[in-house]
C-alpha positions as CSV (number, residue, x, y, z in Angstrom):
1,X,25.5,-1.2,20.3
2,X,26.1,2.4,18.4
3,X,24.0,5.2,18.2
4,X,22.6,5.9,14.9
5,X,22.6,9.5,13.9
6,X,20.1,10.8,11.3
7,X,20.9,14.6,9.5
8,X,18.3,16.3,7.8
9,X,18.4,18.9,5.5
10,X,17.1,22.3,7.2
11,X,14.3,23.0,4.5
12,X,13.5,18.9,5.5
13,X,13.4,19.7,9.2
14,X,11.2,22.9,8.7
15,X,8.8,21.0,6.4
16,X,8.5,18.3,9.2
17,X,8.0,20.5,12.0
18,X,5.6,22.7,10.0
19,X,3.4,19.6,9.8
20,X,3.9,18.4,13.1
21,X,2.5,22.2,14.2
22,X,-1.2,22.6,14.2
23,X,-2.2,25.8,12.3
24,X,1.0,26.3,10.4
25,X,0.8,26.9,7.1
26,X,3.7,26.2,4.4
27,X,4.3,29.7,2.5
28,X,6.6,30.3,-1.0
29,X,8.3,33.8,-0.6
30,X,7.3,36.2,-2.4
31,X,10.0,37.4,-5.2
32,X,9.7,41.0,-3.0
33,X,10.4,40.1,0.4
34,X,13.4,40.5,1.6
35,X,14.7,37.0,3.9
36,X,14.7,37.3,7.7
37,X,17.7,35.8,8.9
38,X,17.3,32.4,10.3
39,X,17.6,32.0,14.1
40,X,20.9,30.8,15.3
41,X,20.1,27.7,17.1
42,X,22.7,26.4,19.4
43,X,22.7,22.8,19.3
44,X,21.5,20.3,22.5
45,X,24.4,19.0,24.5
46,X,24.6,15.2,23.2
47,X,24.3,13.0,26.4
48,X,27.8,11.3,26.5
49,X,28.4,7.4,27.9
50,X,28.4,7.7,31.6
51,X,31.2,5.1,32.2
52,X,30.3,5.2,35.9
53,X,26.8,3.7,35.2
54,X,28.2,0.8,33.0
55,X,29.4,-1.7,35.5
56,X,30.3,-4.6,32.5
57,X,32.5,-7.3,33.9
58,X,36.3,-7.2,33.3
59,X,37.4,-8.6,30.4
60,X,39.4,-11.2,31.7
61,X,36.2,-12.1,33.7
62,X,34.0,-12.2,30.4
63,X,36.8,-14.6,28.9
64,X,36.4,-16.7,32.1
65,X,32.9,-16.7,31.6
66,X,32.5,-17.7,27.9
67,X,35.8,-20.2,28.3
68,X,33.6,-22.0,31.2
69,X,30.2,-22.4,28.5
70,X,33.1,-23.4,25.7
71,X,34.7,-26.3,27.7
72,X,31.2,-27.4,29.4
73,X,31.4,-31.5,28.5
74,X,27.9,-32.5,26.4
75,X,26.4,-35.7,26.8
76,X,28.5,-37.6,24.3
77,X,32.3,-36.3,26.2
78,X,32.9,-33.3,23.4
79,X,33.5,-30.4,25.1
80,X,31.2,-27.6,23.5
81,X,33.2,-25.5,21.6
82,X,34.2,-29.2,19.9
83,X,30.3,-29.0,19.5
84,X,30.1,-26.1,17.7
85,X,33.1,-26.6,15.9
86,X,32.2,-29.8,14.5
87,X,28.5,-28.5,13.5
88,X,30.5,-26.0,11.2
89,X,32.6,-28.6,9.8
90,X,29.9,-30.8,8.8
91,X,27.3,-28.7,8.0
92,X,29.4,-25.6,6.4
93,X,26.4,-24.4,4.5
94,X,23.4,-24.6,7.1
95,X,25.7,-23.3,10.5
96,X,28.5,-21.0,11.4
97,X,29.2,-19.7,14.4
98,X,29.2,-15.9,15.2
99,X,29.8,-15.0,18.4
100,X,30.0,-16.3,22.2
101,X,29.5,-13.2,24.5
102,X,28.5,-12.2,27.6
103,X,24.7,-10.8,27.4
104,X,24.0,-8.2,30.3
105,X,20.4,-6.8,31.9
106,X,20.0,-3.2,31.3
107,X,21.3,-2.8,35.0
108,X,24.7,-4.0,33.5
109,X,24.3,-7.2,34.9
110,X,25.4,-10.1,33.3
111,X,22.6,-12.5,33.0
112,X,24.2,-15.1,30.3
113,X,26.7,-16.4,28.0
114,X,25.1,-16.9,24.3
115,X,26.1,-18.1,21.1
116,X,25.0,-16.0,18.3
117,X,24.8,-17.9,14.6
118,X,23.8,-17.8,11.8
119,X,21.1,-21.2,10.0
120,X,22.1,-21.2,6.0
121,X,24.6,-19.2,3.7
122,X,23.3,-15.2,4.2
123,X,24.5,-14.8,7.0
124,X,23.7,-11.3,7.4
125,X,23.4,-9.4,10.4
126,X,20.0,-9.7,10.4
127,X,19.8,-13.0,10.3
128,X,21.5,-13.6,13.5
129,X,20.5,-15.7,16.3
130,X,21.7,-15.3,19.6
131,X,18.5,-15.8,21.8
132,X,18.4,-20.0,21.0
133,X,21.6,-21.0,22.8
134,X,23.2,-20.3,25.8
135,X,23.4,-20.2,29.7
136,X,22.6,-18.4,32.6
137,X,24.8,-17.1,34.4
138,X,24.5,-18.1,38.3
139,X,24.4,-15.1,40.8
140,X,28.1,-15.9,42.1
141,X,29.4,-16.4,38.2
142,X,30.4,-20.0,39.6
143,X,28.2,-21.8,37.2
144,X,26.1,-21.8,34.4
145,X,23.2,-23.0,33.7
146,X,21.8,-24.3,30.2
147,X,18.3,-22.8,28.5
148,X,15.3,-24.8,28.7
149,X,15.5,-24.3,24.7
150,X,16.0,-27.3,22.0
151,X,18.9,-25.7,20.7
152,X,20.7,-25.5,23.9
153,X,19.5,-29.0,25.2
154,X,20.3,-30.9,21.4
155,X,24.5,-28.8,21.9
156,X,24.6,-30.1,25.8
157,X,23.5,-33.4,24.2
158,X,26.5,-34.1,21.7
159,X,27.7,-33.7,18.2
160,X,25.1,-36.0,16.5
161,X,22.2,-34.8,18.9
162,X,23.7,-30.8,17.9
163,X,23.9,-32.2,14.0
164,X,20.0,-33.4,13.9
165,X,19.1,-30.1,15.4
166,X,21.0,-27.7,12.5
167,X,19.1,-29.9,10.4
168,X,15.6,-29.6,11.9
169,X,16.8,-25.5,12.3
170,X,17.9,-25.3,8.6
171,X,14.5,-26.9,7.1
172,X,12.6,-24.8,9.5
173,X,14.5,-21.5,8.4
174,X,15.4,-22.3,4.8
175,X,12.9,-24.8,3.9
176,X,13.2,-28.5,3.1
177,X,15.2,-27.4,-0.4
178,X,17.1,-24.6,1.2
179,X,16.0,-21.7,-1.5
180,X,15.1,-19.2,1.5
181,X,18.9,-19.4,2.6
């Protein structure tokens, strides 16, 4: 994720830290006075990305990863990404598919592969979900292992078991006419 930078006007930043400062008190100047000239302030190093602390997988290894979760066979023989897939095709206005990353700890270890999507037709950044379905990853990255969530258990399940659950998803998220989507 970026980092968000905020500027302020000067005046803005003395105002703020004028308030923030007990006993200061907020003067006009006089028509008289003559300016002092501001203090130079030399700015704070910004702390850099330490590339040495972020250990994230290879990215053939993350492909490897999200390929496994992708051609995991669900109950009814579909592979998942045929899951998915068919969920968008059949229900274009209530699911689309994002993303299906790698999630890592804050250590940098990978702890899961997730599918992030969105539930009706905003589909706004916000309105992403990517906590409801997905897999852990096992310590050796040798398996994976599905949530204990009913997103995740209805897509292991099938295509008709993944449909009722968009459904159920979609009249939870949107309401039964779909006027909140």
């Amino acid at each position: 994720m970026g980092q968000v930078s905020i500027r302020f006007p000067i005046a803005a930043m003395a105002g703020l830290l004028c308030l923030a400062l007990s006993g200061c008190q907020k003067s006009s100047p006089s028509v008289n006075a003559t300016p002092e000239p501001a203090p130079v302030a030399t700015p704070a190093p910004v702390a850099e990305s330490a590339p040495a602390t972020v250990n994230h997988l290879p990215p053939a290894e993350e492909k490897r990863l999200t390929d496994m979760a992708k051609s995991r066979r669900a109950g009814d023989g579909a592979a998942i990404a045929e899951v998915l897939q068919y969920a968008e095709q059949h229900r274009p206005d209530k699911f689309k598919v994002a993303t299906i990353d790698v999630d890592y700890a804050r250590d940098s270890t990978p702890t899961a592969v997730t599918v992030c999507y969105w539930i009706g037709n905003k589909r706004l950044d916000g309105d992403l979900d990517c906590k409801s379905i997905g897999w852990d990853i096992s310590a050796d990255k040798a398996g994976l292992k599905p949530y204990a969530v009913a997103a995740t258990q209805a897509l292991e399940g099938g295509r008709d078991s993944f449909l009722r659950s968009v459904d159920q998803m979609y009249a939870k998220s949107c309401g039964a006419d779909g006027k909140l989507c």
